[in-house]
C-alpha angles and dihedrals in degrees: 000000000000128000096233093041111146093014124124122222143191119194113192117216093010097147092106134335134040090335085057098045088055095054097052089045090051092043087047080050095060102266133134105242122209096187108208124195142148090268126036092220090055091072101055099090092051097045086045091060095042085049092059092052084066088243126123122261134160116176117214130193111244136169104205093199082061113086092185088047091045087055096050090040102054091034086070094049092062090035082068110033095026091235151030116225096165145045126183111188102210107137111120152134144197130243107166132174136130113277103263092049099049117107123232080249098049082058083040105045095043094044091042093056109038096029117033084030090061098047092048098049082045099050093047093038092055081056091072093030106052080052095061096031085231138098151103130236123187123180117196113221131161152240084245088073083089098069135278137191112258093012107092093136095039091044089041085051096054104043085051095060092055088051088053095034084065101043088051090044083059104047098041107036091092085063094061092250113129120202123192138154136236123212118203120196120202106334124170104255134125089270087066092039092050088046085053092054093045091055085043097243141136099258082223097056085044082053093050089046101041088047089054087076102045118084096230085049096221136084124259122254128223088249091060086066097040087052088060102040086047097064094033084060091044110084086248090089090048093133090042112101140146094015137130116220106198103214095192110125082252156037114319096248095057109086 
């Protein structure tokens, strides 16, 4: 028996990465996984993996910006599997750059994604969720909430979820639905390896560097955030709400 058997999940930007990492943990876990992401095609080689596990998976294009895209989306999860018990907000992208040299769309495009796609996968999630006094919502910060240098728009976007993560904690917590969020520190993904190529470095030689100043001395895994959600969405973590777990090898405050 799994912890998460029966239970229903969306996983927003699963196509690689972290969001793909959460929902093969939660399908491994016992879940029913629906894998969005921008493409369709995108999502074949995650719910490929969630199907040999012997577990259900269906991936869906969505456009988490799109509230019109976000309904539909989500109305055909529960058309097929008859209802939605958890929502990971993962879908997100960089745009970095110092302040005076930042566009009106990096702020945009940053702030439109993990932000406003959070808010609008969360709004029409809670929908099915208030009706059956039962569901999980995790939003994935970052450590770099806290502030980090050419990443107004990134830093601006994930303080923001924890701000959200709370107030959502507060108005949906009578109906039995728990949201928390979730803070990563330097994990290996695309988004490090693209961060190596723009400052023109071996993505071997950023991820020595970058591991010097964390006190595990290595960087984090997708798994290591999968390993968490996974437990903030089991009804193991029932009394923890409005919370943000840092996942970073280290304190909060070392980025």
């Amino acid at each position: 028996m799994g912890k998460l058997d029966g239970r229903v999940a969306v996983v927003t930007g699963a196509a690689r990465g972290i969001g793909a990492a959460e929902a093969i943990r939660l399908a491994q876990d016992g879940a029913t996984v629906a894998v969005f992401d921008v493409a369709e095609d995108g999502t074949g080689q995650t719910v490929r993996r969630i199907r040999e596990l012997g577990a259900e998976a269906i991936g869906l294009a969505c456009d988490v910006t799109s509230t019109e895209q976000v309904k539909e989306a989500m109305a055909r999860v529960v058309e097929r599997f008859g209802h939605l018990d958890i929502l990971v907000n993962n879908a997100g992208v960089l745009r970095d750059n110092l302040l005076f040299r930042m566009t009106d769309d990096d702020w945009d495009t940053v702030l439109d994604i993990h932000l406003k796609g959070s808010f609008i996968c969360s709004r029409q999630a809670q929908v099915y969720m208030v009706k059956q006094r039962y569901g999980k919502i995790v939003m994935t910060s970052s450590i770099g909430a806290l502030g980090n240098r050419g990443q107004a728009n990134y830093s601006a976007a994930k303080a923001g979820l924890q701000g959200m993560a709370r107030t959502l904690a507060l108005e949906l917590g009578p109906f039995n639905i728990t949201v928390n969020a979730v803070a990563p520190g330097w994990i290996v993904t695309d988004m490090l390896r693209q961060m190596a190529a723009r400052l023109e470095k071996p993505a071997d030689e950023l991820e020595h560097e970058i591991a010097q100043g964390i006190p595990l001395r290595r960087l984090g895994q997708p798994e290591d955030i999968a390993n968490v959600v996974a437990f903030l969405v089991s009804d193991e973590a029932s009394y923890i709400n409005g919370q943000t777990i840092y996942v970073s090898g280290g304190p909060a405050g070392l980025l």
